[in-house]
PDBQT receptor file of N, H, CA, C and O in Angstrom, charges set to zero:
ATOM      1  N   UNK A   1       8.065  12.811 -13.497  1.00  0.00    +0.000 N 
ATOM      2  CA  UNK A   1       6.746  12.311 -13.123  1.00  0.00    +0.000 C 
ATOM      3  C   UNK A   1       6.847  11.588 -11.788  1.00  0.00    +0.000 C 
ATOM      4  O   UNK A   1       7.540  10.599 -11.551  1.00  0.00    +0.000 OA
ATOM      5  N   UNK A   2       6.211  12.105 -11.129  1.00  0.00    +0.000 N 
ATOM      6  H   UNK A   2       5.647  12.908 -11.322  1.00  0.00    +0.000 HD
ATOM      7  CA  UNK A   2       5.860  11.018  -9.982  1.00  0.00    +0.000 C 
ATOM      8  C   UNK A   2       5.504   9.929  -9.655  1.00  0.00    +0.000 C 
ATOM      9  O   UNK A   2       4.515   9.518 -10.263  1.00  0.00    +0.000 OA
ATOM     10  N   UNK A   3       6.166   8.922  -8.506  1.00  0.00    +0.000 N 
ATOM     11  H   UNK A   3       6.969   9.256  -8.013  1.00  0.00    +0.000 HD
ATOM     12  CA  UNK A   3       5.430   7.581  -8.610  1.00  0.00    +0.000 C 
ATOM     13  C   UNK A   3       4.198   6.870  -8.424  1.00  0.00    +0.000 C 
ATOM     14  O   UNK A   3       3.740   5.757  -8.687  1.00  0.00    +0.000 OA
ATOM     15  N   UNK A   4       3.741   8.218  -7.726  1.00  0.00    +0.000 N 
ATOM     16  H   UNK A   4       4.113   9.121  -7.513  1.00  0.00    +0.000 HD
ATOM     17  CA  UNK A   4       2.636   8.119  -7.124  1.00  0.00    +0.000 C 
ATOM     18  C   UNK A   4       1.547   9.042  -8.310  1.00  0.00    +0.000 C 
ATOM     19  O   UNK A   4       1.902  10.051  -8.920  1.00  0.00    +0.000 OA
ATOM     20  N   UNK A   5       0.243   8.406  -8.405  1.00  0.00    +0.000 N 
ATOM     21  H   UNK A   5      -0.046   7.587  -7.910  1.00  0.00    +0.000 HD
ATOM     22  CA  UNK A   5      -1.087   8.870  -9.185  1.00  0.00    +0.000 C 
ATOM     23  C   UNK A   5      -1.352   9.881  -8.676  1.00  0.00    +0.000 C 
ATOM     24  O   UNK A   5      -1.507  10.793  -9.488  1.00  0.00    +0.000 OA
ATOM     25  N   UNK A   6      -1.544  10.273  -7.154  1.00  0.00    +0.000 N 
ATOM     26  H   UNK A   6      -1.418   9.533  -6.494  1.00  0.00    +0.000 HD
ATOM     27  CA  UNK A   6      -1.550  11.767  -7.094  1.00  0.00    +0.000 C 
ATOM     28  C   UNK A   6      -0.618  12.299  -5.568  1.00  0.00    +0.000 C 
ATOM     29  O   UNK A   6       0.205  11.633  -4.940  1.00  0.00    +0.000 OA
ATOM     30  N   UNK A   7      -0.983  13.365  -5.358  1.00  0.00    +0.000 N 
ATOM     31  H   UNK A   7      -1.652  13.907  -5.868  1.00  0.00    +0.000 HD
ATOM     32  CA  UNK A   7       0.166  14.045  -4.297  1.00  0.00    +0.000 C 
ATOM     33  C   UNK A   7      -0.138  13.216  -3.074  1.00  0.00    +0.000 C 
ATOM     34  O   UNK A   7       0.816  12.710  -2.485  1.00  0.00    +0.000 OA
ATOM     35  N   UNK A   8      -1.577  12.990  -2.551  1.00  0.00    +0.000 N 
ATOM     36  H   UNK A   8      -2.353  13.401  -3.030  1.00  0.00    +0.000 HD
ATOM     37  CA  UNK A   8      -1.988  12.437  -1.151  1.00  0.00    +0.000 C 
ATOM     38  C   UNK A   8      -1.971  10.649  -1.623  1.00  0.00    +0.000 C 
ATOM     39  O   UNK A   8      -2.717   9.900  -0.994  1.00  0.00    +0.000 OA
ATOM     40  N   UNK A   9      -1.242  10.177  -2.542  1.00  0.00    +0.000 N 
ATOM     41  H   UNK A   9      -0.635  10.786  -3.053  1.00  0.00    +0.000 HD
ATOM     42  CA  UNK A   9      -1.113   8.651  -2.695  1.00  0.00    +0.000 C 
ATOM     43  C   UNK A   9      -0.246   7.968  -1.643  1.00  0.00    +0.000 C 
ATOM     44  O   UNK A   9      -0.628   7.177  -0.780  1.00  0.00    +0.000 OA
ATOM     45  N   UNK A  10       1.163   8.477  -1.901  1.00  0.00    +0.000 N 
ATOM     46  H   UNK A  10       1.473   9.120  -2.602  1.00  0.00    +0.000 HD
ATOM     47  CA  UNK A  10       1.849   7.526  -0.617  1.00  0.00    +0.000 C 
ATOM     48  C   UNK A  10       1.541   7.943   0.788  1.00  0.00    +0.000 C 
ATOM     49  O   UNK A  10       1.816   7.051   1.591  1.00  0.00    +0.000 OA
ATOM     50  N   UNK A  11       0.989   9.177   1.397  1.00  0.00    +0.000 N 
ATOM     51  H   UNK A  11       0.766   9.902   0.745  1.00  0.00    +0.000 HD
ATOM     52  CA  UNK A  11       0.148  10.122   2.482  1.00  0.00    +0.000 C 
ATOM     53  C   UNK A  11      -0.349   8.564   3.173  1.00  0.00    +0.000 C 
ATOM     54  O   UNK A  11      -0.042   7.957   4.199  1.00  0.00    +0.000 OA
ATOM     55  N   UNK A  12      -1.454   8.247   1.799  1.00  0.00    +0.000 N 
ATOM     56  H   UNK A  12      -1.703   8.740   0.966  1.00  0.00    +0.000 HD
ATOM     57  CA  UNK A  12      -2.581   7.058   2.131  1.00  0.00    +0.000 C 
ATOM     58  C   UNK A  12      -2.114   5.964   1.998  1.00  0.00    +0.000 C 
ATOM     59  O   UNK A  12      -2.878   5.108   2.445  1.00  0.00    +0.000 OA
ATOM     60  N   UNK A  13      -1.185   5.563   1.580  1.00  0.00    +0.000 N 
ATOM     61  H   UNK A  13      -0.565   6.258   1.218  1.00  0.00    +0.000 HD
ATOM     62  CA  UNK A  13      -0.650   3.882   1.249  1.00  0.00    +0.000 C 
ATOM     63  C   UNK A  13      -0.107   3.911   2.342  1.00  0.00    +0.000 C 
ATOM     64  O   UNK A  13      -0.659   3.146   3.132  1.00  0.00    +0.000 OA
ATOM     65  N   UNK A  14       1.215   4.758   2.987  1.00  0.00    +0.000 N 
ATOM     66  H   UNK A  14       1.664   5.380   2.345  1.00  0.00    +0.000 HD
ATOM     67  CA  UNK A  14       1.732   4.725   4.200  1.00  0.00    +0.000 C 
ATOM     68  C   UNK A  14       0.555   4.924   5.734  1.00  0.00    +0.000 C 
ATOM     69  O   UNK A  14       0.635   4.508   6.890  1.00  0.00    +0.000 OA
ATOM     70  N   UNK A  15      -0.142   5.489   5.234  1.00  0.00    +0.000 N 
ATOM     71  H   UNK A  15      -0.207   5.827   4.295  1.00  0.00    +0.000 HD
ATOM     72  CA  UNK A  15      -1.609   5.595   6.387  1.00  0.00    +0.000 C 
ATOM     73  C   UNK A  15      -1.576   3.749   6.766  1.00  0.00    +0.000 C 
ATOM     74  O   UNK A  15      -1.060   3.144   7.705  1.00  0.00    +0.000 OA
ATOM     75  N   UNK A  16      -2.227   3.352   5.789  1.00  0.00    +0.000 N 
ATOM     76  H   UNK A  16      -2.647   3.844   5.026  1.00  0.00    +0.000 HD
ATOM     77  CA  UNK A  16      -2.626   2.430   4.822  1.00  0.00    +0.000 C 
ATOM     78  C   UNK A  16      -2.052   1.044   5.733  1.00  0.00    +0.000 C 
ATOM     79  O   UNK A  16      -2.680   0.259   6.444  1.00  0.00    +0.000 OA
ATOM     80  N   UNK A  17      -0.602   1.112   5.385  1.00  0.00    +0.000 N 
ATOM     81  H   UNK A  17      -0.092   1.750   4.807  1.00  0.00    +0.000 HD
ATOM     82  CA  UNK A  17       0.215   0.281   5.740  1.00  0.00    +0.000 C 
ATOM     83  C   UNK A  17       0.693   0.292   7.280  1.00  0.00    +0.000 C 
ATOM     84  O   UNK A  17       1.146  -0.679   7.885  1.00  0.00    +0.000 OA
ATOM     85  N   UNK A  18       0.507   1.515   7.757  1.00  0.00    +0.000 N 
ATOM     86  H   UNK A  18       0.139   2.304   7.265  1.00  0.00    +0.000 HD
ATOM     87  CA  UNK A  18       0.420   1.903   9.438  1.00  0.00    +0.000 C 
ATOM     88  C   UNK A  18      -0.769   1.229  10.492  1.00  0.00    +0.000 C 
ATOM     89  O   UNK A  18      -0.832   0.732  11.616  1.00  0.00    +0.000 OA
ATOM     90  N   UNK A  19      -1.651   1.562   9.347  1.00  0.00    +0.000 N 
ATOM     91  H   UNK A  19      -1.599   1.966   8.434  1.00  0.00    +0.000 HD
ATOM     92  CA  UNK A  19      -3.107   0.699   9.857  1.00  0.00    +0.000 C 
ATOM     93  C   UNK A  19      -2.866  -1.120  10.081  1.00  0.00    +0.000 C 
ATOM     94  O   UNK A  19      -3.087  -1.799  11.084  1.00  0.00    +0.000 OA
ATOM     95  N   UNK A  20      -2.486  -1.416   9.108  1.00  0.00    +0.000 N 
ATOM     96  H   UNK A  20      -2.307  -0.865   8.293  1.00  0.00    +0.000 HD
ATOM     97  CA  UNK A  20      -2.365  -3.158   8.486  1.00  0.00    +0.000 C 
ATOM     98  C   UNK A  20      -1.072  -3.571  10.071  1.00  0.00    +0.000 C 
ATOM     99  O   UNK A  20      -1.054  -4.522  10.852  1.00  0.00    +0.000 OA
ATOM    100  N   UNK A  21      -0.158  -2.311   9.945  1.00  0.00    +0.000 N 
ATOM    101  H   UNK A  21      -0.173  -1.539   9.310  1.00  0.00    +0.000 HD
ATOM    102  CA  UNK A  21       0.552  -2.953  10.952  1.00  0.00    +0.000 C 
ATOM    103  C   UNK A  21      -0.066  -2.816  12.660  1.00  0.00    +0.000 C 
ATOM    104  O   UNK A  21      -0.067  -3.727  13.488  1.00  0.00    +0.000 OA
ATOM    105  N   UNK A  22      -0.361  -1.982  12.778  1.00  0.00    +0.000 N 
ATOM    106  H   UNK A  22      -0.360  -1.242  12.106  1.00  0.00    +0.000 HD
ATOM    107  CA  UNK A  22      -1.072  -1.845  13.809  1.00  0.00    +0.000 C 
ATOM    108  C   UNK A  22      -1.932  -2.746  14.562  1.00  0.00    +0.000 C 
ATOM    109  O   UNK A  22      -1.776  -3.095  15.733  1.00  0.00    +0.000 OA
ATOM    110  N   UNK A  23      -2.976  -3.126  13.655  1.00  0.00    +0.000 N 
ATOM    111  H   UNK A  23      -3.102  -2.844  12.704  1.00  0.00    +0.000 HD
ATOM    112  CA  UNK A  23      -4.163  -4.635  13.573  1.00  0.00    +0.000 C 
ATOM    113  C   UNK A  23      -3.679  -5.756  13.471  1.00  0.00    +0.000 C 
ATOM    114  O   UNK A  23      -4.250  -6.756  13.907  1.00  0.00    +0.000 OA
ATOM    115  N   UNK A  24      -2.411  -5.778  12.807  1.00  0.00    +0.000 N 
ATOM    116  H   UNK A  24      -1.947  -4.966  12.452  1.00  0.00    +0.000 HD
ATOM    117  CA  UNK A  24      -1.904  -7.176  12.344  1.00  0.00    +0.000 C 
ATOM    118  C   UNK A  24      -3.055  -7.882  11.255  1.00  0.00    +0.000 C 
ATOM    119  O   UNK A  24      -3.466  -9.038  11.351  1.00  0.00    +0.000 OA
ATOM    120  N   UNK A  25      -3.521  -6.746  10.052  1.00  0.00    +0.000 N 
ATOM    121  H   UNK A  25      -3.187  -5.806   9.974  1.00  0.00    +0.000 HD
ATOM    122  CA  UNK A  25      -3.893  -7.305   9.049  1.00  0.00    +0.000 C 
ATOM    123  C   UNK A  25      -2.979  -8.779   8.222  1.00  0.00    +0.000 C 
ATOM    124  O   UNK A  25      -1.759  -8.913   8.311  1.00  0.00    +0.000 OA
ATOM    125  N   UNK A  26      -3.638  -9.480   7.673  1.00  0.00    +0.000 N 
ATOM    126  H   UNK A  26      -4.630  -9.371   7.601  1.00  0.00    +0.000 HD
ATOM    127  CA  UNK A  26      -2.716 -10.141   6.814  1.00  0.00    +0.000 C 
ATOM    128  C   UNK A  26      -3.124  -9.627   5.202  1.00  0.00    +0.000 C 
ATOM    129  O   UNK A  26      -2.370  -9.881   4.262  1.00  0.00    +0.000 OA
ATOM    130  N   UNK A  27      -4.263  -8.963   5.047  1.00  0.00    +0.000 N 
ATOM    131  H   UNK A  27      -4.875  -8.757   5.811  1.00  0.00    +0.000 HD
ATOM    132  CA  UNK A  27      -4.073  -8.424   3.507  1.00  0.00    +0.000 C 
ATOM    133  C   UNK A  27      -4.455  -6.856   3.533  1.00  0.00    +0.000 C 
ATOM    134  O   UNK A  27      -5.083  -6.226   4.385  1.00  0.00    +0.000 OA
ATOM    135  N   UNK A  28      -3.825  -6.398   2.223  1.00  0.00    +0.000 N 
ATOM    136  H   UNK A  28      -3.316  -6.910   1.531  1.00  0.00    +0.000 HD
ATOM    137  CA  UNK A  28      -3.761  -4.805   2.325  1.00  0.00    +0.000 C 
ATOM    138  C   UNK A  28      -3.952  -5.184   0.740  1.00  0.00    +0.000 C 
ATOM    139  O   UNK A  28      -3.544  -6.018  -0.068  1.00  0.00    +0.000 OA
ATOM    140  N   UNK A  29      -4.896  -3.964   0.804  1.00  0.00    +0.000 N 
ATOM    141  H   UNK A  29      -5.228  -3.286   1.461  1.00  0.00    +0.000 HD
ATOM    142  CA  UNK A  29      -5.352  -3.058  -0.753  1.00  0.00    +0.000 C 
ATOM    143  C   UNK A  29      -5.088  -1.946  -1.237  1.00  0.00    +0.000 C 
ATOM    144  O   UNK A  29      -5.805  -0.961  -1.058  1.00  0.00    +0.000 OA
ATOM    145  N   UNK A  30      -4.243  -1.946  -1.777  1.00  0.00    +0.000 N 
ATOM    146  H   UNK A  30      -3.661  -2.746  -1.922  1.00  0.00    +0.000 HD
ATOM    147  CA  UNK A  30      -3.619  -0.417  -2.306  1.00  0.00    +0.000 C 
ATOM    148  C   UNK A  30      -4.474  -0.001  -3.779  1.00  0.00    +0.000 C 
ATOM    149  O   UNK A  30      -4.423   1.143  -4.231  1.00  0.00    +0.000 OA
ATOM    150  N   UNK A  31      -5.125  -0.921  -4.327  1.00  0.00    +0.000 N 
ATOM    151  H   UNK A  31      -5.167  -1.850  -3.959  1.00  0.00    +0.000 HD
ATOM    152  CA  UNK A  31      -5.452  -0.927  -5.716  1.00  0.00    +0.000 C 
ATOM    153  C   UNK A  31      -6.168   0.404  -6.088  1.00  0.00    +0.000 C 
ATOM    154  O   UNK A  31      -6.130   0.811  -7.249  1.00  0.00    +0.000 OA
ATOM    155  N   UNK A  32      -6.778   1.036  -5.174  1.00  0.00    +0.000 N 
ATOM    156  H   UNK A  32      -6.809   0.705  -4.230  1.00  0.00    +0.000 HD
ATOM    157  CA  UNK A  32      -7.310   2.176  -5.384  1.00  0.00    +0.000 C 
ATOM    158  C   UNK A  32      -6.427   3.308  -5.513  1.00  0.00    +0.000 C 
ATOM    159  O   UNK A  32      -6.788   4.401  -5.952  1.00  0.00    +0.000 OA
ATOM    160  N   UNK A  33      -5.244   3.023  -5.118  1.00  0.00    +0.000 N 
ATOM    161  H   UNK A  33      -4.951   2.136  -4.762  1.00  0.00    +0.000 HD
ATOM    162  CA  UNK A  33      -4.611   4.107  -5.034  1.00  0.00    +0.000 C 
ATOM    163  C   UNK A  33      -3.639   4.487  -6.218  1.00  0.00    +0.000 C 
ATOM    164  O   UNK A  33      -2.730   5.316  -6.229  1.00  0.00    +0.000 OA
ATOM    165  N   UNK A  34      -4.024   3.770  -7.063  1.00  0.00    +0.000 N 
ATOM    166  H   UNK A  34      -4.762   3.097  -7.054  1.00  0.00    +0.000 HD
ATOM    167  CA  UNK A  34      -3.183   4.006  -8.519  1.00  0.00    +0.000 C 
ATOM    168  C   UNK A  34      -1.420   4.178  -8.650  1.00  0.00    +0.000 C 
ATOM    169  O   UNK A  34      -0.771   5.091  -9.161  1.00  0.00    +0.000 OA
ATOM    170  N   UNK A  35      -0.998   3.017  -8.026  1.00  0.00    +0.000 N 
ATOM    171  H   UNK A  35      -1.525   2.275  -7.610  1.00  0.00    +0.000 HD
ATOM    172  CA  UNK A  35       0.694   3.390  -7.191  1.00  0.00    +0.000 C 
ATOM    173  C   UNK A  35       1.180   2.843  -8.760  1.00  0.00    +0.000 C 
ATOM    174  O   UNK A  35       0.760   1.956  -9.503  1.00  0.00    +0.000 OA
ATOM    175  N   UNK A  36       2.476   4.023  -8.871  1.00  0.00    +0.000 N 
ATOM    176  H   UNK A  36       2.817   4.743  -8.267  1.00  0.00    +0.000 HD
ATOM    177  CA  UNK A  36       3.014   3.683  -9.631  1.00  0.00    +0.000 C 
ATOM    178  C   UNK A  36       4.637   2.849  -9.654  1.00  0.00    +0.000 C 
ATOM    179  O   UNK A  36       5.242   2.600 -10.696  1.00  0.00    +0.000 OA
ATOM    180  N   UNK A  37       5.095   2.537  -8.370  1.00  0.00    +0.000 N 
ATOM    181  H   UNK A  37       4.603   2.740  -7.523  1.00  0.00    +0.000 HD
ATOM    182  CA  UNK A  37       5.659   2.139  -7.549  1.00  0.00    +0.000 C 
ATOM    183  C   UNK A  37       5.262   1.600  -5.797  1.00  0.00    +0.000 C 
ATOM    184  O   UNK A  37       4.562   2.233  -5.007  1.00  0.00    +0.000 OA
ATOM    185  N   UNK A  38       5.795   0.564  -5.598  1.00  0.00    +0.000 N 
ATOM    186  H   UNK A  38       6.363   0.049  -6.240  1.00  0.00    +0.000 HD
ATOM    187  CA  UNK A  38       5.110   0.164  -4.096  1.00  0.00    +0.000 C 
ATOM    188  C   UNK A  38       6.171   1.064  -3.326  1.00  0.00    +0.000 C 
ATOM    189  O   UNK A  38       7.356   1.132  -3.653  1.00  0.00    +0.000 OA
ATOM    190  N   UNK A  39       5.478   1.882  -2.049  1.00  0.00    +0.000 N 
ATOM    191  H   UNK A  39       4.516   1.827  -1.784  1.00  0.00    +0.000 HD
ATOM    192  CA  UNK A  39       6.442   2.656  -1.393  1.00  0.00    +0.000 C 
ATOM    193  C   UNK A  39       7.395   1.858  -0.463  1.00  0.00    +0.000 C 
ATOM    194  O   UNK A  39       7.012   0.721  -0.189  1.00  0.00    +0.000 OA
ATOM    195  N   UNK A  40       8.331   2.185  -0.044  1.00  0.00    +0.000 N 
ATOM    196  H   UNK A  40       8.642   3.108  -0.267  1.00  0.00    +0.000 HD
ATOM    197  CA  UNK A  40       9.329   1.430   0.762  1.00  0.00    +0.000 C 
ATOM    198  C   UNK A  40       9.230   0.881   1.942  1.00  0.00    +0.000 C 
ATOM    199  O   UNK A  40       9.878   0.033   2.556  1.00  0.00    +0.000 OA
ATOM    200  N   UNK A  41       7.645   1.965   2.299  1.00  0.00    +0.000 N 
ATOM    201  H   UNK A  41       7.118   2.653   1.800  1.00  0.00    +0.000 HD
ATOM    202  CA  UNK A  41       7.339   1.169   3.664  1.00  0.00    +0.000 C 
ATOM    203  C   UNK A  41       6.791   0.105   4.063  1.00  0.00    +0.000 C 
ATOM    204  O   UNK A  41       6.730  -0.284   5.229  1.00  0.00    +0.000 OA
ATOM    205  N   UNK A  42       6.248  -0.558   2.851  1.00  0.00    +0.000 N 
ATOM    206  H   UNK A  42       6.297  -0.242   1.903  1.00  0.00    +0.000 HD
ATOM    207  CA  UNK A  42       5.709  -1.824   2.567  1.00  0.00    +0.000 C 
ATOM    208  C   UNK A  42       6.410  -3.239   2.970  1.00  0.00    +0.000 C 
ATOM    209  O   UNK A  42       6.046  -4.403   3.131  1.00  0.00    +0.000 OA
ATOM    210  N   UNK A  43       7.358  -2.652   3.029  1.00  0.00    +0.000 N 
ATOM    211  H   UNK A  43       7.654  -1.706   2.899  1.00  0.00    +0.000 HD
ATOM    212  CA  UNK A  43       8.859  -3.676   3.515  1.00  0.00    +0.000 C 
ATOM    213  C   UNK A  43       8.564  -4.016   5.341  1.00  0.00    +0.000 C 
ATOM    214  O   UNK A  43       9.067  -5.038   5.810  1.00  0.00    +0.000 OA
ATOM    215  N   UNK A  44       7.988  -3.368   5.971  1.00  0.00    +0.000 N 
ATOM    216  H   UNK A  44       7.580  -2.538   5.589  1.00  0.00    +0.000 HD
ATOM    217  CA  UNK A  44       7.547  -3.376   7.314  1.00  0.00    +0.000 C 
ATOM    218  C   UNK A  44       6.712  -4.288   7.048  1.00  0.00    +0.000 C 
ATOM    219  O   UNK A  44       7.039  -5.160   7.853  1.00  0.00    +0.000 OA
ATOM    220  N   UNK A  45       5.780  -4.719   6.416  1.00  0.00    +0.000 N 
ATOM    221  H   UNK A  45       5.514  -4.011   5.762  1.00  0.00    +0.000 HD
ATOM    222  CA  UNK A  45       4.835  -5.910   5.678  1.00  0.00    +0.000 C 
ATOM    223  C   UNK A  45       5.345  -6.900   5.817  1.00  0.00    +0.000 C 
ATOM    224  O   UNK A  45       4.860  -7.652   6.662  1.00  0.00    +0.000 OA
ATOM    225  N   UNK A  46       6.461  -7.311   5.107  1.00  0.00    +0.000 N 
ATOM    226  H   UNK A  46       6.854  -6.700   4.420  1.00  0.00    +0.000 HD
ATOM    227  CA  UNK A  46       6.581  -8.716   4.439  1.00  0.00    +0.000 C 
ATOM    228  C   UNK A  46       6.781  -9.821   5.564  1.00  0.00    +0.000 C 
ATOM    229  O   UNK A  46       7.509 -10.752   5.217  1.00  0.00    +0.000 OA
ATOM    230  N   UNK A  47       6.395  -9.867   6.523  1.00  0.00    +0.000 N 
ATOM    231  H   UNK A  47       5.804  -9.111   6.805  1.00  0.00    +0.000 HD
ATOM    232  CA  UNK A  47       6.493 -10.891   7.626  1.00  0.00    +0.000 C 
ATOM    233  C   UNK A  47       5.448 -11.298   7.601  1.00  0.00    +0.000 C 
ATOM    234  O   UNK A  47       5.117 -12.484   7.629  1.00  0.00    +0.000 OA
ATOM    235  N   UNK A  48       4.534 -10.026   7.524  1.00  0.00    +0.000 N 
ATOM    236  H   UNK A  48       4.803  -9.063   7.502  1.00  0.00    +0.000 HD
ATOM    237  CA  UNK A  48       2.596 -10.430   8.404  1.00  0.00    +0.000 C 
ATOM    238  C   UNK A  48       1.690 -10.279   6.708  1.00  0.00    +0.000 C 
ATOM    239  O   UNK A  48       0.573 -10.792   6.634  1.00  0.00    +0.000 OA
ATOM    240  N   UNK A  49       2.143  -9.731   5.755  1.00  0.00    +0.000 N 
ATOM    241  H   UNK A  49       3.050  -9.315   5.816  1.00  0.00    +0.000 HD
ATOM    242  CA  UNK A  49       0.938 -10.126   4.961  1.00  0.00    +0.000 C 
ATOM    243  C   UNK A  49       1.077 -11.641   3.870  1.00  0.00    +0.000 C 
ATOM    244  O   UNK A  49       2.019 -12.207   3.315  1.00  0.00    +0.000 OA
ATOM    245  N   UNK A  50      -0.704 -11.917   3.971  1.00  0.00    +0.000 N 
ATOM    246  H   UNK A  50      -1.470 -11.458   4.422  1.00  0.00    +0.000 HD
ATOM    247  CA  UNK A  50      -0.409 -13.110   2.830  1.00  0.00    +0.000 C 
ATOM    248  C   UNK A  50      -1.257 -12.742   1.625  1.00  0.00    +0.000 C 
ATOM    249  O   UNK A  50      -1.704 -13.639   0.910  1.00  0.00    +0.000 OA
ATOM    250  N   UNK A  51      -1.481 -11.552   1.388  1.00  0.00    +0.000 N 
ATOM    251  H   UNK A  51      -1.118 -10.823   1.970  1.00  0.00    +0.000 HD
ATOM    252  CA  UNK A  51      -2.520 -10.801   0.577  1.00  0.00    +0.000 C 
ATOM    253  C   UNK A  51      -2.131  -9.369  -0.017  1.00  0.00    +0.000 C 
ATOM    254  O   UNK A  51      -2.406  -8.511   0.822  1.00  0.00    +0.000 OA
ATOM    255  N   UNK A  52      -1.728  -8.961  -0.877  1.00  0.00    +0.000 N 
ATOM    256  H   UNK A  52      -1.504  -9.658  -1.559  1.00  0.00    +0.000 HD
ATOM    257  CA  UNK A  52      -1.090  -7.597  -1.183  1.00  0.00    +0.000 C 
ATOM    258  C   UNK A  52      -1.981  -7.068  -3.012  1.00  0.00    +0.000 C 
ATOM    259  O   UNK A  52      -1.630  -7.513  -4.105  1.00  0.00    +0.000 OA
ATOM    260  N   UNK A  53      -2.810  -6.330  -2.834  1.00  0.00    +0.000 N 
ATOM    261  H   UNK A  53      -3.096  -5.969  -1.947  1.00  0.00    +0.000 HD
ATOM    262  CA  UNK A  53      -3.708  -6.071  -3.799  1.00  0.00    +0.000 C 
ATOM    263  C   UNK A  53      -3.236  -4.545  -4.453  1.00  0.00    +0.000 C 
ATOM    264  O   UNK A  53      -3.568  -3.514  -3.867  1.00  0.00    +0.000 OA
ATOM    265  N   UNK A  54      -2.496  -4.507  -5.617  1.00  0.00    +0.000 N 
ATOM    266  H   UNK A  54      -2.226  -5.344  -6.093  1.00  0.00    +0.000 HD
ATOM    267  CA  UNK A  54      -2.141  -2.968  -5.915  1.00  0.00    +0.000 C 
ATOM    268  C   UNK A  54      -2.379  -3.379  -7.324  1.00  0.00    +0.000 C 
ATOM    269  O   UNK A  54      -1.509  -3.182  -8.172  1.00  0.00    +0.000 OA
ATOM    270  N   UNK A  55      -3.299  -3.834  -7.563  1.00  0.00    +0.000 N 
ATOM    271  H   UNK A  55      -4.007  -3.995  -6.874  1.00  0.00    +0.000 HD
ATOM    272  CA  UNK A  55      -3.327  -3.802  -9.782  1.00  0.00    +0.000 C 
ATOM    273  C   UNK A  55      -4.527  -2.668  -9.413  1.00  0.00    +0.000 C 
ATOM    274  O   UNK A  55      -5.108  -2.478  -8.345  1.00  0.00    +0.000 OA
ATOM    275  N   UNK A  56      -4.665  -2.011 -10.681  1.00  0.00    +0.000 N 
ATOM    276  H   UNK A  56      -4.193  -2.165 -11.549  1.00  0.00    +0.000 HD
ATOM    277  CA  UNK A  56      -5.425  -1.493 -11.139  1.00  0.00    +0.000 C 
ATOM    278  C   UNK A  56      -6.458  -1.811 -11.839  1.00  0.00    +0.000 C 
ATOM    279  O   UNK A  56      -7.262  -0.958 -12.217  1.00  0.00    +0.000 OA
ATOM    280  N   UNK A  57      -6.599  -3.322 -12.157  1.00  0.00    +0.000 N 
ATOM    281  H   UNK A  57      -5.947  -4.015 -11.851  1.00  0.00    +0.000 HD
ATOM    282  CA  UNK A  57      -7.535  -3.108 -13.509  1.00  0.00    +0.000 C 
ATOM    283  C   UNK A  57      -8.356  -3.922 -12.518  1.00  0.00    +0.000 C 
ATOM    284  O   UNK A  57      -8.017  -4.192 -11.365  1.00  0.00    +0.000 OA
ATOM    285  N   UNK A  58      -9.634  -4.322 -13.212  1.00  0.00    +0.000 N 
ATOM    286  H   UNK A  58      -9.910  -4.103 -14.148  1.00  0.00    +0.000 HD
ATOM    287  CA  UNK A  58     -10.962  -5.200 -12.725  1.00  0.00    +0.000 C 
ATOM    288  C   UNK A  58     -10.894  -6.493 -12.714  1.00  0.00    +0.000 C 
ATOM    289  O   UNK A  58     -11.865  -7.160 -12.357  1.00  0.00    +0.000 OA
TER     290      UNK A  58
């Protein structure tokens, strides 16, 4: 099984996280993306975010 909810998930989390670095976001929302694991590139993050949103539920 895959870690990802569907094939274009880490596609968009890594989009995702390209964007956040780019802008110099400080929070990123993955929650939509149903991750079943955080991808590795998220690690490029941990300096600049103070906000990291990946639950699923409401």
């Amino acid at each position: 099984m895959s870690p990802f909810e569907h094939s274009g998930a880490l596609r968009e989390a890594n989009r995702l996280i390209e964007q956040a670095l780019a802008t110099g976001q400080n929070h990123l929302d993955l929650s939509q993306l149903n991750l079943r694991q955080l991808p590795p590139q998220l690690e490029k993050l941990s300096q600049q975010l103070t906000s990291l949103n990946v639950s699923t539920e409401a």
